[in-house]
C-alpha positions in Angstrom: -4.8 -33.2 -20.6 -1.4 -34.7 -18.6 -0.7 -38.2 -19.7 -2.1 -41.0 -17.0 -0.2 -41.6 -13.4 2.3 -44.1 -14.2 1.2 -48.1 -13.0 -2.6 -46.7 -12.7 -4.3 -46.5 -16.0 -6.6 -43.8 -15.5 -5.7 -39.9 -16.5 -4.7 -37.8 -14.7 -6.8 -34.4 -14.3 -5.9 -31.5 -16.0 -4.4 -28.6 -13.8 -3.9 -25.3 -14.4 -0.9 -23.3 -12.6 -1.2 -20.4 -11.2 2.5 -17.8 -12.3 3.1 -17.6 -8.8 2.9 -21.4 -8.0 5.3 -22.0 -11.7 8.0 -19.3 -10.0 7.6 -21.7 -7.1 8.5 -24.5 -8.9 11.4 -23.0 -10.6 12.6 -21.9 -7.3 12.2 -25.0 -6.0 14.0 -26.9 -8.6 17.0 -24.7 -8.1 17.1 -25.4 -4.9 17.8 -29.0 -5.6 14.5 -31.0 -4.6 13.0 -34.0 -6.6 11.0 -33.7 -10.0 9.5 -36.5 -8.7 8.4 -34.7 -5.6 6.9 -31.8 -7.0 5.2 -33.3 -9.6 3.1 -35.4 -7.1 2.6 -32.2 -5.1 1.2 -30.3 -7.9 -0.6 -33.3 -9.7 1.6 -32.3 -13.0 3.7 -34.6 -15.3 7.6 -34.2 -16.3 6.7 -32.2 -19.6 4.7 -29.4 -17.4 8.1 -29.3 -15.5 10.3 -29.0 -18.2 7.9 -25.9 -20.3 7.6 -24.3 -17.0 11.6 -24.0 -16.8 11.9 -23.1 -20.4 9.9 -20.3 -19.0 11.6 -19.0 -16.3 12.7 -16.2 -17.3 9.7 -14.6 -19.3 7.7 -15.4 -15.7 10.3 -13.6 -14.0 10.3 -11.1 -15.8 6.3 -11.0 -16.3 5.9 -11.2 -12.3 7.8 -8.6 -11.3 6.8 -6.1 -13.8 2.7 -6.5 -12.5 1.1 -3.4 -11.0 -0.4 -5.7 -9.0 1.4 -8.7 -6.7 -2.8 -9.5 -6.2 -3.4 -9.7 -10.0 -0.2 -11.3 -10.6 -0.6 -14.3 -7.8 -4.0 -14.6 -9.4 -2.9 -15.3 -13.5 -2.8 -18.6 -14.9 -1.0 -17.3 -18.2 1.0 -14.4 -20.0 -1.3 -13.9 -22.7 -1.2 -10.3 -23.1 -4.5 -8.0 -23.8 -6.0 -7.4 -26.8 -5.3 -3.7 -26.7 -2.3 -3.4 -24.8 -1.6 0.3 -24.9 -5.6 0.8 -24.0 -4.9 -1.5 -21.2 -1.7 0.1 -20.0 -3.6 3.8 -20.2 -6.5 3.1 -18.4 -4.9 1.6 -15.5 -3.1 4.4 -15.3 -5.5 7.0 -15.4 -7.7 4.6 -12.4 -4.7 4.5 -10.4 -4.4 8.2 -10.8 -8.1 8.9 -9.6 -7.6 6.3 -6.4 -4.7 8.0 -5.3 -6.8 11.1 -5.3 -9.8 9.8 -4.0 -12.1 9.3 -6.5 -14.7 6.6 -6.1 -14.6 4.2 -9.1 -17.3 1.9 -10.7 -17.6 -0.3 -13.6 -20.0 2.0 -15.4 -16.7 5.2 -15.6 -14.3 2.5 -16.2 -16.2 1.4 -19.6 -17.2 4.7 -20.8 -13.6 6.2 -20.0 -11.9 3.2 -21.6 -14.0 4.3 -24.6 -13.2 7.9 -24.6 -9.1 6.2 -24.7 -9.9 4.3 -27.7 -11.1 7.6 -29.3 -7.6 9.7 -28.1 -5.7 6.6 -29.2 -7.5 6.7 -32.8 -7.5 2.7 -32.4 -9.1 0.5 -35.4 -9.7 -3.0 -34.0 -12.6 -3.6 -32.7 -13.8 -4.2 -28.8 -17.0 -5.0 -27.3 -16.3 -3.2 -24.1 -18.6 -5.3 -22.1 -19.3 -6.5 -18.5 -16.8 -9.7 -19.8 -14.3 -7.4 -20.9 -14.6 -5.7 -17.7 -14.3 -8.4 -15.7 -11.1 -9.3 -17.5 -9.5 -5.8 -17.2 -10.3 -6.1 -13.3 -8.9 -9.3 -13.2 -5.9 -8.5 -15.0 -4.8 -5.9 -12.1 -5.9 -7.2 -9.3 -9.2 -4.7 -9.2 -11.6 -5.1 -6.5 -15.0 -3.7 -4.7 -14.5 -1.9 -1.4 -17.5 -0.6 0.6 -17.6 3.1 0.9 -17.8 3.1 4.9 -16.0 4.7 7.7 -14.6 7.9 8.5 -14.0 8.2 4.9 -17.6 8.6 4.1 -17.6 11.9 5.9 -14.1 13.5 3.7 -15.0 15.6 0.7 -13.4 14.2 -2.4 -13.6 17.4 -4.6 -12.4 19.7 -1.8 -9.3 16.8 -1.6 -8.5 16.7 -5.3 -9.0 20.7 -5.2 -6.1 20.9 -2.8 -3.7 18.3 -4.5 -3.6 21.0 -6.9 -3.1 23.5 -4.7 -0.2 22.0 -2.7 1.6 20.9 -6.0 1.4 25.1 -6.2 2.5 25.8 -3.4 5.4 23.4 -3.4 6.4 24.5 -7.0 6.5 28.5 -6.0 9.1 27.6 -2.9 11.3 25.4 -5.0 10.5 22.8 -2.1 12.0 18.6 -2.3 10.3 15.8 -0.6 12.9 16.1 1.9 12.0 19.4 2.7 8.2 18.9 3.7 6.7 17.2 6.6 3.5 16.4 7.9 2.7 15.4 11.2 -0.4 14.1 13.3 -1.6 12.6 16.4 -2.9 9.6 17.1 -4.4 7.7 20.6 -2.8 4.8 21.7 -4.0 2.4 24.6 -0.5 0.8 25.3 -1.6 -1.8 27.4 -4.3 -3.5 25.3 -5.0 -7.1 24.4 -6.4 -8.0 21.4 -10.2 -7.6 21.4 -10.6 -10.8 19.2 -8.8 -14.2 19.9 -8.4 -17.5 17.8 -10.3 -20.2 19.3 -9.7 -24.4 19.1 -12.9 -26.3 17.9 -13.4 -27.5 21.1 -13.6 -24.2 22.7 -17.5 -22.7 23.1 -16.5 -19.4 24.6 -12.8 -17.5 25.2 -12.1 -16.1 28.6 -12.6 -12.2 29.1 -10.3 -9.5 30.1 -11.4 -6.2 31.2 -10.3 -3.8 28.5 -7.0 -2.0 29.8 -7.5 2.1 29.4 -4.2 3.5 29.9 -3.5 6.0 27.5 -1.1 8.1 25.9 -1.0 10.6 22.6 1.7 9.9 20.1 2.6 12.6 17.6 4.0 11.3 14.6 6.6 13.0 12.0 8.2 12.4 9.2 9.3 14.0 5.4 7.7 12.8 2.3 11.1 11.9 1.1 11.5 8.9 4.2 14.9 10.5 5.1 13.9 11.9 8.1 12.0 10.7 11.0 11.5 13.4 13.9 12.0 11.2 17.3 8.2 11.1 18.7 6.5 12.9 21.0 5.0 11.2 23.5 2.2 12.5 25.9 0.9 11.0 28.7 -0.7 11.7 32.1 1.7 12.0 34.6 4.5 14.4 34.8 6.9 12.5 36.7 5.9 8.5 35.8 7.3 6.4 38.2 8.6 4.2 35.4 10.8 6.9 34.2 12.6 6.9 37.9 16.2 7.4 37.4 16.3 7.2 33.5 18.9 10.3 32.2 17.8 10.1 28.4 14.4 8.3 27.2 14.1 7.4 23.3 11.4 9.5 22.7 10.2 13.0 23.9 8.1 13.1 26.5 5.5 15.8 28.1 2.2 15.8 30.5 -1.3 16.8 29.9 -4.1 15.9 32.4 -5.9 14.0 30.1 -2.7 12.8 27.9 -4.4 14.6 25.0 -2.5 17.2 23.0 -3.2 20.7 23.3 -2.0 24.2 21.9 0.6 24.8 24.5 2.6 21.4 24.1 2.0 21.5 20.2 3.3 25.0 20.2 6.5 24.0 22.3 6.9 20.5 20.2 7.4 22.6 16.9 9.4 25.3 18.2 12.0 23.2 20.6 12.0 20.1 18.8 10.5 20.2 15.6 12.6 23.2 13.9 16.3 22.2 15.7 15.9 18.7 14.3 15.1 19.7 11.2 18.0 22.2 11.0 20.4 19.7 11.8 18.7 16.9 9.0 19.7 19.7 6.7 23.2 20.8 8.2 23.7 16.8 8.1 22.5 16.6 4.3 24.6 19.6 3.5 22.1 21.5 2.9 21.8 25.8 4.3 20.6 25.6 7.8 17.9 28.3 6.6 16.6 26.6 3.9 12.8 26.5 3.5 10.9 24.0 4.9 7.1 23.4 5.0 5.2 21.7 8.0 1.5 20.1 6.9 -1.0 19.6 9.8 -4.6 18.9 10.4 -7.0 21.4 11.3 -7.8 20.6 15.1 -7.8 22.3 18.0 -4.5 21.2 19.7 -3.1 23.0 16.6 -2.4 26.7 16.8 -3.0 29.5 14.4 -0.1 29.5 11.4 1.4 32.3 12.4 2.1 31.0 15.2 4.0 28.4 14.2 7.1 30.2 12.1 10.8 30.5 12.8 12.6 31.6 10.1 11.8 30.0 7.1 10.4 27.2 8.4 6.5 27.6 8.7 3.1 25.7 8.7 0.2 25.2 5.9 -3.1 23.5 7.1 -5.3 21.0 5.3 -8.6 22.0 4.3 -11.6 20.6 6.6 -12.7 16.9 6.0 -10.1 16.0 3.3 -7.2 14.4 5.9 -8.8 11.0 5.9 -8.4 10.9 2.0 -4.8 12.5 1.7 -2.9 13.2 4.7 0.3 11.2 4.7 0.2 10.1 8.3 -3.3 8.4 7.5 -1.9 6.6 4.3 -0.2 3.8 6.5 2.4 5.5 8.5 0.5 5.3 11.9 -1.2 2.1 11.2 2.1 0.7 10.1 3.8 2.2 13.6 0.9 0.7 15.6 1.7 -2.6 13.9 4.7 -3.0 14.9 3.9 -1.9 18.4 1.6 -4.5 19.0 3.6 -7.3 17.3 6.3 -6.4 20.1 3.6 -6.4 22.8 1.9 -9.9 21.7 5.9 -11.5 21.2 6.4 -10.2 24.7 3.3 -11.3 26.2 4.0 -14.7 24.6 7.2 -15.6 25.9 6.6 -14.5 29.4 5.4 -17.2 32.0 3.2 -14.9 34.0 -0.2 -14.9 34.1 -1.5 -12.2 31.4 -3.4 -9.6 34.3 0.4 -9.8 35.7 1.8 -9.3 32.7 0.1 -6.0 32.1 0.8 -4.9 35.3 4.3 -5.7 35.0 4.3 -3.9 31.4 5.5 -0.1 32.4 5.1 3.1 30.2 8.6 2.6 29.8 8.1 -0.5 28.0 6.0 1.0 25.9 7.9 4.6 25.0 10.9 2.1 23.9 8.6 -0.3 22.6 7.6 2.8 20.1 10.9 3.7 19.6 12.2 0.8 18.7 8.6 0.5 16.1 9.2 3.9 14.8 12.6 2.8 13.6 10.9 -0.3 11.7 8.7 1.7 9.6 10.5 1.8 6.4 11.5 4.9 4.1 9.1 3.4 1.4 6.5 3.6 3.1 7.1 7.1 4.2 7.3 7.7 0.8 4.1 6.2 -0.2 2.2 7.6 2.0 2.4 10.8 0.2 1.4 9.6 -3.3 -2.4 10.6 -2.8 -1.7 14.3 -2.1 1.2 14.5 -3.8 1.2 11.7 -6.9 4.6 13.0 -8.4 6.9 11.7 -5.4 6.1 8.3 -6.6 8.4 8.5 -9.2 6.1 7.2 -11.8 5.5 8.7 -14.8 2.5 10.6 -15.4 0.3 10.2 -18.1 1.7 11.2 -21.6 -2.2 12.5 -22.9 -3.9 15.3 -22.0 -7.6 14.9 -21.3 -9.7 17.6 -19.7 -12.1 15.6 -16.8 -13.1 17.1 -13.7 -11.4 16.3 -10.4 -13.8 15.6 -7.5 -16.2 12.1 -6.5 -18.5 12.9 -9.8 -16.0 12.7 -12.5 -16.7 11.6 -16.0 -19.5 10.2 -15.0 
């Protein structure tokens, strides 16, 4: 209990920091501003000050080694668990399975944390019950997710299945993250307001805005080692847009399909006039041959031709198994949603600091905003999160080191069950 508020007489209640609210107040403190001052802001006496500085360093230190920024904002101390190594193992080996997929529960977590303690040969004792389970969630940030979407149609054992296989694959041709790509297409309505607004208290109703349908297709590339981003491919309707009137060089490539969709023809030209030359000069660039082998991994659809179709040289094409791309393909671990998000932010910060009525606004907005718009997106989306992207399929480029056991369990959505 803090000592009582000084000139009142009554105590004051006892609080309980959280570690990122004490790294707060240490940064604080450096800065310059008043005990006094934070002290009333955080309810806390001198003496909480003064342990939370003799701290520093351990929080530090503590905060920036977490798994977890969601665990670690969470914690209230640095007590340590019980069985650390235990601790350390299984979040491991559950990180391992969500990166392939796996669907997790509390039941698997407490039966595989036993089967550790067994491997481990471990002597003091553990309940492993819901309370220590609700701990070990706590701890790293675990939490429930409904099973819903387009990922309830992807088949988790065919996905883990293939990790293995492309780990083969990449293995046999000697092949570096910098030297495998995936790419993938994805639907954009580039004129689009938000579908959901804020609202003041007063407000009963927002006013309505018919939903804006222009369209265009942007293919996406990049390698798994976030060196190399091939400028996008942009499709749209028109062959000749009347935005792109006396422009000599555009920031992205462009091409026309009736519908703006993607199809075999302008896939088959993308990887053979644009695709292959720019990765021949990323390698030339990096010093590497310019006939060094390359691999190219796509989605089964139908804009996408047959493999051998797509070859030139050394540079050729391996396709992902059906219903497995939700769970593992790069380009839908965050790239394209990350790309997307920066679009829009640059649409709304225009939208926002123009005078114009919105309905003008859009009009005003040309598919040459956008293409530069998405250029100028493309470049924000950083090499890290190229890089992430591919930890699911491929859980080596994530530079973390892989468990040091060996347990035989079965890959697939009914593992260790």
């Amino acid at each position: 209990m803090e000592t009582s508020k000084a000139g009142t007489g009554s105590k004051r209640k006892r609080v309980v920091l959280t570690l990122k609210q004490k790294i707060e107040i240490c940064q604080r403190l450096e800065k310059g501003e008043k005990r006094s001052q934070i002290m009333n802001e955080f309810n806390i006496g001198s003496s909480t000050i003064y342990d939370i500085k003799h701290q520093k360093e351990e929080l530090l230190k503590f905060y920036t080694s977490s798994e977890s920024s969601r665990s670690a904002d969470k914690r209230r101390t640095l007590k340590k668990p019980k069985l650390e190594e235990l601790d350390r193992v299984l979040y491991e080996w559950f990180a391992l399975k969500r990166l392939q997929g796996v669907p997790m529960t509390g039941t698997i977590l407490i039966e595989k944390a036993k089967e550790f303690y067994t491997k481990l040969q471990l002597t003091e004792s553990c309940a492993f019950s819901e309370g220590w389970l609700t701990c070990f969630k706590l701890r790293h940030g675990i939490r429930h997710l409904d099973m819903s979407g387009k990922n309830t149609a992807a088949d988790c054992e065919a996905a883990g299945s293939y990790c293995d296989h492309f780990a083969k694959i990449v293995a046999e041709h000697g092949l570096s993250p910098d030297q495998i790509y995936n790419a993938d297409e994805t639907g954009l309505f580039w004129r689009c307001l938000p579908e959901s607004v804020l609202a003041g208290s007063g407000e009963a109703s927002a006013a309505g805005f018919k939903k804006n349908k222009d369209r265009i297709t942007v293919l996406v590339c990049a390698n798994a080692a976030g060196t190399h981003q091939i400028k996008l491919f942009v499709v749209g309707k028109s062959k000749n847009p009347c935005a792109f009137k006396n422009l000599r060089h555009l920031p992205v490539r462009y091409s026309a399909q009736s519908n703006s969709w993607m199809d075999v023809q302008l896939f088959t030209h993308w990887f053979h006039y644009i695709f292959v030359p720019s990765v021949k000069q990323h390698f030339r660039k990096n010093g590497k041959p310019e006939d060094s082998k390359c691999i190219l991994l796509l989605d089964n659809c139908r804009a996408h031709p047959p493999e051998s179709k797509l070859v030139s040289g050394n540079i050729f094409v391996i396709y992902l198994p059906p219903k497995v791309t939700a769970l593992i393909q790069p380009m839908d671990q965050g790239i394209i949603e990350n790309l997307k998000c920066h679009y829009r932010k640059d649409f709304l910060r225009k939208l926002l600091s123009n005078n114009e009525k919105i309905t003008e606004f859009q009009k005003a907005y040309s598919l040459k905003d956008a293409v530069y718009n998405l250029a100028c997106a493309w470049k924000l989306v950083k090499p890290q999160t190229l890089r992430r992207a591919w930890h699911k399929l491929w859980p080596n480029t994530s530079g973390s080191q892989l468990l040091q056991f060996s347990f035989p369990f079965t890959r697939g959505c009914h593992s260790i069950l």
